[in-house]
N, C-alpha and C positions, 0 to 999 in steps of 0.2 A: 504494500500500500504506500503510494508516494506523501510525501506530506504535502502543503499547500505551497510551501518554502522552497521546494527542492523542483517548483516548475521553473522550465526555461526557456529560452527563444529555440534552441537546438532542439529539447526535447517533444517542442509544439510543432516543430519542423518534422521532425520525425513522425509523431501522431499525424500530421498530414500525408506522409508520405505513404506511412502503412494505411491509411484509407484510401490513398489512389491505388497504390500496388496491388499489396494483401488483401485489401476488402473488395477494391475493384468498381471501387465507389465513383457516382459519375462525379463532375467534378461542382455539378449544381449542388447535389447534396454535401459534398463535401466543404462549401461557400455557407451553407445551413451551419453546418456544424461547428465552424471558422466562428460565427458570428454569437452564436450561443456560448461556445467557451469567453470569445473576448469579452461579453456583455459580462459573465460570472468573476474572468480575472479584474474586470473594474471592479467590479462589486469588494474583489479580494482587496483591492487596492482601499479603495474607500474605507474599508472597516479594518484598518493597519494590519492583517493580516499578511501582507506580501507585500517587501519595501518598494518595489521599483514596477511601473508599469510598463513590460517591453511590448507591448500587443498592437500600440502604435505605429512599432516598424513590420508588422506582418498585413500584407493584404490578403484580400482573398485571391481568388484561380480566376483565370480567364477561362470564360467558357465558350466555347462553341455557339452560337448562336443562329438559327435555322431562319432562313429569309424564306418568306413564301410567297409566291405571286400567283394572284387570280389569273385564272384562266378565261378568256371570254371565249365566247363561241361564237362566229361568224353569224349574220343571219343574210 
């Protein structure tokens, strides 16, 4: 069990990674999950549990984004 102390920019790098690789995770969900931890590490921060906010320097993933065009139909 990690403590709340012992999170780090490398190890949240890592947790990203193992959700692209190992879990195979798209990378939209993976931008969900980006967002819900950083929202919790503020939280961590605000209530002095955890000295330094590094969550700043991580963005989320660029994702793929699917362009779609109508099709009309001749008449």
């Amino acid at each position: 069990m990690f403590q709340i102390k012992e999170v780090t920019v490398e190890l949240f790098r890592e947790y990203i990674g193992y959700m692209l690789n190992d879990q195979c995770l798209q990378p939209t969900t993976v931008n969900v999950r980006i967002r819900t931890n950083r929202a919790f590490l503020r939280y961590c921060y605000q209530e002095g549990w955890i000295e330094a906010l590094f969550t700043k320097n991580l963005s989320q993933l660029k994702s793929l984004k699917m362009k779609y065009r109508h099709l009309h139909q001749q008449k």
